[in-house]
MARSEPA-137619 format. One record per residue: x, y, z of N, C-alpha, C in turn; residue number from 1. Coordinates in steps of 0.1 Angstrom, whole numbers, padded with zeros to 4 digits, always signed. Each point is the difference from the previous one (the first is absolute). Layout:
BEGIN
     n_u     n_v     n_w    ca_u    ca_v    ca_w     c_u     c_v     c_w     i
       X       Y       Z       X       Y       Z       X       Y       Z   NUM
...
This chain:
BEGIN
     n_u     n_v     n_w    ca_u    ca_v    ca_w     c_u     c_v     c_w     i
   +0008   -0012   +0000   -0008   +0012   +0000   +0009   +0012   +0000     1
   -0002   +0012   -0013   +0006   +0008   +0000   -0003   +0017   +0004     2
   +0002   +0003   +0015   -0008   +0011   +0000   +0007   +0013   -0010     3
   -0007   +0009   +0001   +0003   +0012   -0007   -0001   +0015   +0011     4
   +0014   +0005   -0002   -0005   +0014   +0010   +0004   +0010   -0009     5
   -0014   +0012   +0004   +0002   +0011   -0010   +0000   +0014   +0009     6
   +0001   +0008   -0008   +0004   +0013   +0005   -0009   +0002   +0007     7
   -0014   -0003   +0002   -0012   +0005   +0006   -0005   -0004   +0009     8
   +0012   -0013   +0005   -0005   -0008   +0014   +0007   +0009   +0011     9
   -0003   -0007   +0009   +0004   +0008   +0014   +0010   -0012   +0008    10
   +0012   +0010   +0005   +0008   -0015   +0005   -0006   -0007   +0010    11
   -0011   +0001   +0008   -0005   -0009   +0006   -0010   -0010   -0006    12
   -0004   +0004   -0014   +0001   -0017   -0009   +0004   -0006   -0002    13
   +0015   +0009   -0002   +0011   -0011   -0008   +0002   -0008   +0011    14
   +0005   +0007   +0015   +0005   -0008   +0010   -0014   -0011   +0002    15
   -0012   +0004   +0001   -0007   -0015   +0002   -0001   -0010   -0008    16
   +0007   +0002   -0015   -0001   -0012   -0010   +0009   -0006   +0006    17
   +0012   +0001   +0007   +0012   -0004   +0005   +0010   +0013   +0009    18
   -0001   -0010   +0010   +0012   +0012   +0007   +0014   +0001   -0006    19
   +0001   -0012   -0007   +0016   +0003   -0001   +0003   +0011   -0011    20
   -0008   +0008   -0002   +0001   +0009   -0013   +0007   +0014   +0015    21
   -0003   +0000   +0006   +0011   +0008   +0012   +0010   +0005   -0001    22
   +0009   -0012   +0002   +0014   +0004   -0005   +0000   +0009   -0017    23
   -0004   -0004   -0010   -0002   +0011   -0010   -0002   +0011   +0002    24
   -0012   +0003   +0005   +0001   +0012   +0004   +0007   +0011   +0006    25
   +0004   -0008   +0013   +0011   +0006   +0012   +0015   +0002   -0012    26
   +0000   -0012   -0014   +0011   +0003   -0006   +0002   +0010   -0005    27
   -0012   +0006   -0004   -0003   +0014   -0010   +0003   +0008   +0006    28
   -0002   +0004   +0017   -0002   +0007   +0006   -0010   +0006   +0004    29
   -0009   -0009   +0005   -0016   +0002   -0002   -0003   -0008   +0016    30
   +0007   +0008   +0007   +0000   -0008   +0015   -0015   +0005   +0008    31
   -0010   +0003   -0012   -0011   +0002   +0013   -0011   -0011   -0008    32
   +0003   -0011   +0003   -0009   -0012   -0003   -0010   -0002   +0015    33
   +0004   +0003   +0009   -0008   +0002   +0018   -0003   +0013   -0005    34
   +0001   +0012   -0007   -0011   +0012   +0001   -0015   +0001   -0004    35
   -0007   +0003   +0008   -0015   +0006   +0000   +0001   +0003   -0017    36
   +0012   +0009   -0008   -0010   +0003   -0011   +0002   -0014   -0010    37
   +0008   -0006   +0007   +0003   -0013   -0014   -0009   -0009   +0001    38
   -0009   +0003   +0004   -0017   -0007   -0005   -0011   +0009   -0005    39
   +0006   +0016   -0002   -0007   +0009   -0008   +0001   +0007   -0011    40
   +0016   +0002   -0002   +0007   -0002   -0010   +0002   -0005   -0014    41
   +0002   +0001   -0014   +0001   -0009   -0004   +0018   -0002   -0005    42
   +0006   -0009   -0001   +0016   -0004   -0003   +0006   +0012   -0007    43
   -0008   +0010   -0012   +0000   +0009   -0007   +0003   +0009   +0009    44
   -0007   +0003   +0006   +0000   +0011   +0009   +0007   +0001   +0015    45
   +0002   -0014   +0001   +0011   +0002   +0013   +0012   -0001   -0007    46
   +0006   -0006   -0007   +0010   +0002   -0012   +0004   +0017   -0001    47
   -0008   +0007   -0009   +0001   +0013   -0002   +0002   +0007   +0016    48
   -0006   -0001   +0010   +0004   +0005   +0011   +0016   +0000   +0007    49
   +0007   -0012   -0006   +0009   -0007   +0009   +0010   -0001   -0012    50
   -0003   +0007   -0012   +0012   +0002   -0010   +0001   -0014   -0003    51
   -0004   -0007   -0004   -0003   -0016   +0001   -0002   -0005   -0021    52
   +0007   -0004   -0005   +0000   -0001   -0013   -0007   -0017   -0003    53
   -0022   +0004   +0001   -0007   -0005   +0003   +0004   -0010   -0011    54
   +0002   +0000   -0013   +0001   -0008   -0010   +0009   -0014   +0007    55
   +0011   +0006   +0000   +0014   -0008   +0010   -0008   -0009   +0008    56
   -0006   +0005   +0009   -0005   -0007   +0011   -0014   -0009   -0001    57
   -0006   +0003   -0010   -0008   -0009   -0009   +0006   -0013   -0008    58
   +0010   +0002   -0004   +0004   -0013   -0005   +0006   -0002   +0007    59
   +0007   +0002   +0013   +0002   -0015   +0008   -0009   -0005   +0003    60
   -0012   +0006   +0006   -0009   -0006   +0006   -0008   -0012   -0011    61
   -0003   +0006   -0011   -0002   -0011   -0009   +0006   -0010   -0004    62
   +0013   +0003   +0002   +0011   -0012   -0003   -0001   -0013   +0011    63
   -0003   +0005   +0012   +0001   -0003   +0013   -0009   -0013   -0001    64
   -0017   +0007   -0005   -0011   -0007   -0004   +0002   -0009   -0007    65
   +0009   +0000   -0011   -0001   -0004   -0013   +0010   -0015   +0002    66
   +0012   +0001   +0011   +0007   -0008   +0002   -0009   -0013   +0015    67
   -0005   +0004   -0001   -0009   -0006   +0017   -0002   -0016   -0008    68
C-alpha cells in the first residue's frame, strides 16, 4: 500500500499514517511535529513559515511511503 503526501495535508496526517515520517521532518527542520498548529497547518504553509523547501521535504516523505 502506497500512501501519497501532498502539499495540502497537515503534518498531523502524515504523522498518523505513520510516526516514523518524524525523523523526516525534524530532518528538514520542521521540529514542531508536538505543535498545536501542525494539526492546523497545511505542510505548504508550515514549510513557508520555517524557510522549509516544501517540495524537498515532499519527496522524502513520499519516498519513505513508496519504500514501506
Amino acid at each position: 500500500m502506497s500512501e501519497k503526501v501532498t502539499k495540502d495535508m497537515t503534518i498531523a496526517q502524515v504523522l498518523m499514517m505513520d510516526r516514523g515520517t518524524a525523523s523526516i521532518f525534524m530532518k528538514h527542520g520542521m521540529h514542531c511535529i508536538g505543535c498545536p498548529a501542525s494539526s492546523g497547518e497545511s505542510i505548504e504553509d508550515a514549510s513557508a513559515v520555517h524557510g522549509i523547501n516544501a517540495d524537498n521535504l515532499l519527496e522524502d516523505l513520499n519516498k519513505y511511503f513508496a519504500e514501506k
